[in-house]
C-alpha positions as a Markdown table, in Angstrom:
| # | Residue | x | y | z |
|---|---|---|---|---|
| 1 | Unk | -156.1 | -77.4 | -36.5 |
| 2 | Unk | -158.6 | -80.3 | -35.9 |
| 3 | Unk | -161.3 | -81.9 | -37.6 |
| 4 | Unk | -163.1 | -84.6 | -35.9 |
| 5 | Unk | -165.9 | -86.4 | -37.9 |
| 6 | Unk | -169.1 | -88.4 | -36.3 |
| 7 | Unk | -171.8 | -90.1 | -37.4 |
| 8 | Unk | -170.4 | -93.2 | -39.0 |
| 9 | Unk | -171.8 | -96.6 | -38.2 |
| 10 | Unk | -173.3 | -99.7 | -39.4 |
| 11 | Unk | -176.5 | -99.3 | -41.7 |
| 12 | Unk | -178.4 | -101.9 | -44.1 |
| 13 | Unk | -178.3 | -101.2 | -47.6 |
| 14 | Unk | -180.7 | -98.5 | -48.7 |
| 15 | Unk | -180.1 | -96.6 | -45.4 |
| 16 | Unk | -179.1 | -93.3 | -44.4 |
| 17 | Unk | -176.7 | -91.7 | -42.7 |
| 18 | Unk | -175.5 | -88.0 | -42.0 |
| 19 | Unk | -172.0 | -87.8 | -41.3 |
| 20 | Unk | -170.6 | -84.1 | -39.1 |
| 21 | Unk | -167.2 | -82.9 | -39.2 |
| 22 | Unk | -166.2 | -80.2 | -36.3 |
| 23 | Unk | -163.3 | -77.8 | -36.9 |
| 24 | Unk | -161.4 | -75.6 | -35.0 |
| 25 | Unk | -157.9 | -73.8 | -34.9 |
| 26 | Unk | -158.3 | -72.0 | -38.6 |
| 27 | Unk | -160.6 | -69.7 | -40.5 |
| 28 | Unk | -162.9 | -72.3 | -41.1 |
| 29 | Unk | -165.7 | -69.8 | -43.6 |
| 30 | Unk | -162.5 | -68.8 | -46.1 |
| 31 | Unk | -161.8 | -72.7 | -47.1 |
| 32 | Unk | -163.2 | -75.2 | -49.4 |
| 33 | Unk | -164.1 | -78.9 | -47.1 |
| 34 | Unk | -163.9 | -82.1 | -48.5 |
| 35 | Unk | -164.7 | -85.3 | -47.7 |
| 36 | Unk | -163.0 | -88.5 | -48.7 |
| 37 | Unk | -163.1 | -92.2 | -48.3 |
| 38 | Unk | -161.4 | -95.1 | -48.1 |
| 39 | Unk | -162.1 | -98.7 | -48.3 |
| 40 | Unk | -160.0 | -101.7 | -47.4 |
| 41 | Unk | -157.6 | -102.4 | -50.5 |
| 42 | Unk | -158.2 | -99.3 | -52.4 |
| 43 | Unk | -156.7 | -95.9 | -52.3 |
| 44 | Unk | -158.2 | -93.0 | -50.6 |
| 45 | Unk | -161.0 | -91.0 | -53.2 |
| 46 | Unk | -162.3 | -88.2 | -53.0 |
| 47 | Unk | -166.6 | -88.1 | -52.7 |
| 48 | Unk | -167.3 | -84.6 | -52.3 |
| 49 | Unk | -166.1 | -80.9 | -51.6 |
| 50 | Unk | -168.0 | -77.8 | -51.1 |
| 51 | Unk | -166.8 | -74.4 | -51.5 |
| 52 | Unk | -165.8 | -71.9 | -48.4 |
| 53 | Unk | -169.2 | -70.3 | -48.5 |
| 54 | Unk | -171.3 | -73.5 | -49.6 |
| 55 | Unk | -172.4 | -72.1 | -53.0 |
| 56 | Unk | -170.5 | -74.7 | -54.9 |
| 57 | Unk | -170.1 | -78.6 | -55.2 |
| 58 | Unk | -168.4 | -81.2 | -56.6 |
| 59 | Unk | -169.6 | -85.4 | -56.3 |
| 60 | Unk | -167.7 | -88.5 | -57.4 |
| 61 | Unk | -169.7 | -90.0 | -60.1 |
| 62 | Unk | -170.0 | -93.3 | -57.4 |
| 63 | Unk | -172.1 | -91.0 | -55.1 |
| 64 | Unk | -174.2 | -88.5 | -57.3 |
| 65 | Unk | -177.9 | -88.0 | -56.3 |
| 66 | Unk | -177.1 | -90.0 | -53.2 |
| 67 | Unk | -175.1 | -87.7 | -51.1 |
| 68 | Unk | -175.1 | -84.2 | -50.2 |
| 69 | Unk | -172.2 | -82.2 | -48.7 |
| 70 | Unk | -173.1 | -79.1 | -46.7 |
| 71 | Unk | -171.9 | -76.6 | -44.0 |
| 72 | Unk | -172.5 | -74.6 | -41.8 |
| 73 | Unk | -169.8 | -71.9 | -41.3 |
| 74 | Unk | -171.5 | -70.3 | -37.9 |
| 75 | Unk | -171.4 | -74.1 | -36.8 |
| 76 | Unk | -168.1 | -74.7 | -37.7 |
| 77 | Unk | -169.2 | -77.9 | -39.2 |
| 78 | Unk | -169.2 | -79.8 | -42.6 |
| 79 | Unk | -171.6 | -82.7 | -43.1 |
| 80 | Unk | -172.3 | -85.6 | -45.9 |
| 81 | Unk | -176.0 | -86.8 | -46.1 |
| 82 | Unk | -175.6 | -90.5 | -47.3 |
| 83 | Unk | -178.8 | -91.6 | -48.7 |
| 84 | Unk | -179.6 | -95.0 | -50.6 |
| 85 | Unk | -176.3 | -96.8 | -49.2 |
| 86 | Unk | -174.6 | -99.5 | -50.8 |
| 87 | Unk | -172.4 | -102.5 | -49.6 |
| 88 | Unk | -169.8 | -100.4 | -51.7 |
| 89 | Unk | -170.0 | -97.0 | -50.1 |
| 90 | Unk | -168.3 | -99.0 | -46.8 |
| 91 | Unk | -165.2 | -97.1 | -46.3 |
| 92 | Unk | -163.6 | -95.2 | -43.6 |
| 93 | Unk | -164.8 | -91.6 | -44.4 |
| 94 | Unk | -162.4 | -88.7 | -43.9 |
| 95 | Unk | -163.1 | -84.8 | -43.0 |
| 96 | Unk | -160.4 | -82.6 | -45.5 |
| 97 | Unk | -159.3 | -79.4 | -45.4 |
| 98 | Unk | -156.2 | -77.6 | -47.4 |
| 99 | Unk | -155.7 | -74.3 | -45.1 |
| 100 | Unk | -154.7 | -71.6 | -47.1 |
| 101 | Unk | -153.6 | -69.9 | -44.0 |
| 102 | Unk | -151.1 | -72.8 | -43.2 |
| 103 | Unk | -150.9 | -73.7 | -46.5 |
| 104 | Unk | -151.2 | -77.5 | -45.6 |
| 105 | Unk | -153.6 | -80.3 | -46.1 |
| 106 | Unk | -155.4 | -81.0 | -42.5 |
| 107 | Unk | -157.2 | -85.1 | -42.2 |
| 108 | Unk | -159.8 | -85.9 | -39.9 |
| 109 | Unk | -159.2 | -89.0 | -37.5 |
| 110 | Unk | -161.9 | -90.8 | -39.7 |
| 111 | Unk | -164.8 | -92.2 | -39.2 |
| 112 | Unk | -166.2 | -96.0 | -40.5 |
| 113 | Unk | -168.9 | -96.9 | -42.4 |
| 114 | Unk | -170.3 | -99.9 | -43.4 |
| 115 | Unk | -172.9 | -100.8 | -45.4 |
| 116 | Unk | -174.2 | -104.4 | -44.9 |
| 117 | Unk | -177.4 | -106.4 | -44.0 |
């Protein structure tokens, strides 16, 4: 299994970005992504998941009506639209996956973020 996230970079507040997680080696249409973050200091939290078929979503409170997670399952891909960043959305921002076929949690490689003028 990998996941390998892109997208991640240096932005002024109030900025965009659209972060892409590519996944091979598993089923990817029958399992729910997430994605998560971490920020020097802190513990890793989650900021969104989306259901195997994309139907379904869930949002940190930190990040609701700013991002949106997606997929596309004939891409193989999972991606976070990051609107109206903030100095406090920098983290390094990981791709998640809990195969139910391996029955194990799969991490991305990460990717940063940082949010600063």
């Amino acid at each position: 299994v990998q996941l390998v996230e892109s997208g991640g970079g240096l932005v002024q507040p109030g900025g965009s970005l659209r972060l892409s997680c590519a996944a091979s080696g598993f089923t990817f249409s029958s399992d729910a992504m997430s994605w998560y973050r971490q920020a020097p200091g802190k513990e890793r939290e989650l900021v969104a998941a989306v259901d195997s078929a994309g139907l379904t979503t869930n949002y940190a409170d930190s990040v609701k009506g700013r991002f949106t997670i997606s997929r596309d399952n004939a891409k193989n891909t999972v991606y976070l639209q990051m609107n109206s960043l903030k100095p406090e959305d920098t983290a390094v921002y990981y791709c998640h996956v809990y195969s139910t076929w391996y029955a194990r949690v799969y991490w991305g490689q990460g990717t940063q973020v940082t949010v600063s003028s």
